[in-house]
BALOBA-1460 file (C-alpha; in Angstrom, 3 decimals):
// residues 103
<rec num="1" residu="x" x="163.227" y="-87.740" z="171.285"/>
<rec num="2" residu="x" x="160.448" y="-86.184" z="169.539"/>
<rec num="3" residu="x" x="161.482" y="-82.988" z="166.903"/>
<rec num="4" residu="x" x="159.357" y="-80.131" z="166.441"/>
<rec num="5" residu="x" x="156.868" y="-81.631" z="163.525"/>
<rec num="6" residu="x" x="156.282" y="-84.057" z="165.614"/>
<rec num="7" residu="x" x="157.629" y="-87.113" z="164.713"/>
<rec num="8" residu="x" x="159.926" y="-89.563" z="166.786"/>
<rec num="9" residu="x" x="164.036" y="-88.956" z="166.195"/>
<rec num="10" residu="x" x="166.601" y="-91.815" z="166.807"/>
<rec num="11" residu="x" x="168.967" y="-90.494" z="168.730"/>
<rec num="12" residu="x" x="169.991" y="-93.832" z="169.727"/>
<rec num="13" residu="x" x="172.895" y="-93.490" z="166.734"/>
<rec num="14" residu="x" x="173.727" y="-89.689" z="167.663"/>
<rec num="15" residu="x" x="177.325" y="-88.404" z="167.912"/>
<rec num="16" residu="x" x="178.870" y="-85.470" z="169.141"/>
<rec num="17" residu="x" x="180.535" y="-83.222" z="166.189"/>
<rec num="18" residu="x" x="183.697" y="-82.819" z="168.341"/>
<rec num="19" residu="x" x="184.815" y="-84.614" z="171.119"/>
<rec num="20" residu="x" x="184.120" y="-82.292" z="174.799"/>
<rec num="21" residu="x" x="186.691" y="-82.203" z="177.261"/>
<rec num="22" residu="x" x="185.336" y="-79.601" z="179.543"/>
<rec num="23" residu="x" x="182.208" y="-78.302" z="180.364"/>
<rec num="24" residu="x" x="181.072" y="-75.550" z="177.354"/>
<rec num="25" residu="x" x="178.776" y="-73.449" z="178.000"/>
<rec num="26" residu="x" x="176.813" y="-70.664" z="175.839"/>
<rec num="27" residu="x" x="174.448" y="-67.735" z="176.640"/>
<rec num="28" residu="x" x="171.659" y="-66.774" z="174.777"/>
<rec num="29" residu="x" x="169.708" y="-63.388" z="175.531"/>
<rec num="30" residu="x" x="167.026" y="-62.841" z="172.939"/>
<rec num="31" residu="x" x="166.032" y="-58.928" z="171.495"/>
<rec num="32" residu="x" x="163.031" y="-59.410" z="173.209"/>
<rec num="33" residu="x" x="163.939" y="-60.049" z="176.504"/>
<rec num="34" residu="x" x="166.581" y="-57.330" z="176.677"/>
<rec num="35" residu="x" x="166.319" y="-54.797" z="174.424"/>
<rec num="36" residu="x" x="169.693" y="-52.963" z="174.488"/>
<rec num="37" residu="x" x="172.678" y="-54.482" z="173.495"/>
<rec num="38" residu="x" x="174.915" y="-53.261" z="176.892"/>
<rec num="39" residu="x" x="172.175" y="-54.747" z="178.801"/>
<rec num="40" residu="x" x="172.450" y="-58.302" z="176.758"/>
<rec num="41" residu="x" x="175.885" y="-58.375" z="177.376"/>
<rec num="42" residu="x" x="175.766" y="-57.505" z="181.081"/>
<rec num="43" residu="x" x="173.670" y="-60.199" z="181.575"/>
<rec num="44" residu="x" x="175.791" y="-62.755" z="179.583"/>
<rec num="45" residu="x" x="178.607" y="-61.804" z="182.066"/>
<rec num="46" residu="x" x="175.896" y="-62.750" z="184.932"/>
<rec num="47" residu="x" x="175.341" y="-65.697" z="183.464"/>
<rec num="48" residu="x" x="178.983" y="-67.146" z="182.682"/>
<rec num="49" residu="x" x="179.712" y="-65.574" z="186.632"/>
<rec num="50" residu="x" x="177.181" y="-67.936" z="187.967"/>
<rec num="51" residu="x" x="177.166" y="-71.233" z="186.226"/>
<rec num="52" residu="x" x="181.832" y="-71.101" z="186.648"/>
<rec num="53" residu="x" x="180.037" y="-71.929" z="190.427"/>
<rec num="54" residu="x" x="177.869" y="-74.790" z="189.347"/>
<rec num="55" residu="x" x="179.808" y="-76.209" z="186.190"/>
<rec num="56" residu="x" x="181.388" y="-79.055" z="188.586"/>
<rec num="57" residu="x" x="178.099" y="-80.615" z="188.993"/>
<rec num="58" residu="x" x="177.355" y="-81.045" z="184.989"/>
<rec num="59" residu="x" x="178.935" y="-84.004" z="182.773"/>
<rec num="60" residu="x" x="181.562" y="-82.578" z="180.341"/>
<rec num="61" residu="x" x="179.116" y="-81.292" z="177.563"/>
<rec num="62" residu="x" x="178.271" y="-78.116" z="175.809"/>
<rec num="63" residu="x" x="175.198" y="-76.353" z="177.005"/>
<rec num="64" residu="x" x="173.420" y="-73.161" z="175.977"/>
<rec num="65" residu="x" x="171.535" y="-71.269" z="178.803"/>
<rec num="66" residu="x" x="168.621" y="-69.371" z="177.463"/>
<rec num="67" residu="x" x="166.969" y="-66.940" z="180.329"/>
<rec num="68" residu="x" x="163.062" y="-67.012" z="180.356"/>
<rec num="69" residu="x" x="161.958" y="-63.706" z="180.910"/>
<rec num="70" residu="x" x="162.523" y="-60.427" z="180.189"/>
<rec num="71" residu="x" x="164.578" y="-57.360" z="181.909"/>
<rec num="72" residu="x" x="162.315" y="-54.545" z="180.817"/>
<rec num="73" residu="x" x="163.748" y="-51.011" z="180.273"/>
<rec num="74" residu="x" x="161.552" y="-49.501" z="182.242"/>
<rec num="75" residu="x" x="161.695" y="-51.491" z="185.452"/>
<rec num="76" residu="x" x="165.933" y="-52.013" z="184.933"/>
<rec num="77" residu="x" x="166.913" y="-48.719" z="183.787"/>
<rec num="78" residu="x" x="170.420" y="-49.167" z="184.416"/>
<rec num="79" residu="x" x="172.191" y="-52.084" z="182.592"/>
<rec num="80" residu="x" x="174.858" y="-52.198" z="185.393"/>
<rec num="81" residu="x" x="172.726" y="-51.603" z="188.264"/>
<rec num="82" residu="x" x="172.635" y="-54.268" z="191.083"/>
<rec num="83" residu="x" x="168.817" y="-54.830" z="191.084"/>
<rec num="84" residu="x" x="169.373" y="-55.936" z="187.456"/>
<rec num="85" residu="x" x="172.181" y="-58.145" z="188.396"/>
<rec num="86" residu="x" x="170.165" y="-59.582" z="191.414"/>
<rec num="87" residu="x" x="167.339" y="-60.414" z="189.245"/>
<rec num="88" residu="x" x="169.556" y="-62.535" z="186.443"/>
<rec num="89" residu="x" x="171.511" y="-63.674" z="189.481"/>
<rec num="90" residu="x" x="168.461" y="-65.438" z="190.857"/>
<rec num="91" residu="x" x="167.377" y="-66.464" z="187.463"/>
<rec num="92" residu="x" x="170.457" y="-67.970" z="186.384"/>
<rec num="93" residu="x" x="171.090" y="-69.742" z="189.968"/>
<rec num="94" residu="x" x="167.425" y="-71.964" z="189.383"/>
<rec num="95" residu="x" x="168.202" y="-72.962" z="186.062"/>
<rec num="96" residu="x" x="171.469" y="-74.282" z="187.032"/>
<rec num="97" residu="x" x="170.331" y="-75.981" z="190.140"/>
<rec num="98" residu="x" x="167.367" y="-77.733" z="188.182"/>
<rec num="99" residu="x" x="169.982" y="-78.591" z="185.574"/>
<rec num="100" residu="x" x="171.981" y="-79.840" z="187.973"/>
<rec num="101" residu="x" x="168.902" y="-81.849" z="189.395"/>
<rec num="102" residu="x" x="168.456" y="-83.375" z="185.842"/>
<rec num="103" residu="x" x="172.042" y="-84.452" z="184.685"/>
């Protein structure tokens, strides 16, 4: 594995810090890609919606799902409306299929 400066990191010796019985998982919406707080937590509720559907195909682990774009004000105005919930919908669903690829 290779860290951020750079340089090669033996993971080779790497333990979890607790022991994972389930499948965790965590959502991360940035400021920047969604400005308003209701709208970072509607999508969090997208995201933990979608991946209950695909958490049978991961290893027991604890994963962090990070959206890559960004869900605009102007083009969602609503933070519960379902063009909004479409788009993180769709998002959400090709991360966790490539995941899913991966593992």
């Amino acid at each position: 594995m290779q860290a951020e400066s750079g340089e090669l990191v033996d993971t080779s010796r790497a333990r979890p810090l607790f022991p994972v019985q389930d499948v965790w998982l965590g959502a991360m919406v940035p400021k920047r890609w969604a400005k308003r707080a209701v709208t970072r937590n509607a999508i969090k509720r997208q995201i933990y919606t979608v991946s209950a559907d695909f958490s049978h195909q991961y290893p027991k682990a604890a994963y962090v799902v990070r959206l890559r774009r960004d869900f605009s004000r102007q083009e969602y105005i609503s933070a519960t409306s379902e063009q909004l919930k479409q788009a993180v919908r769709a998002e959400v669903i090709a991360l966790m299929q490539a995941g899913a690829r991966a593992s």
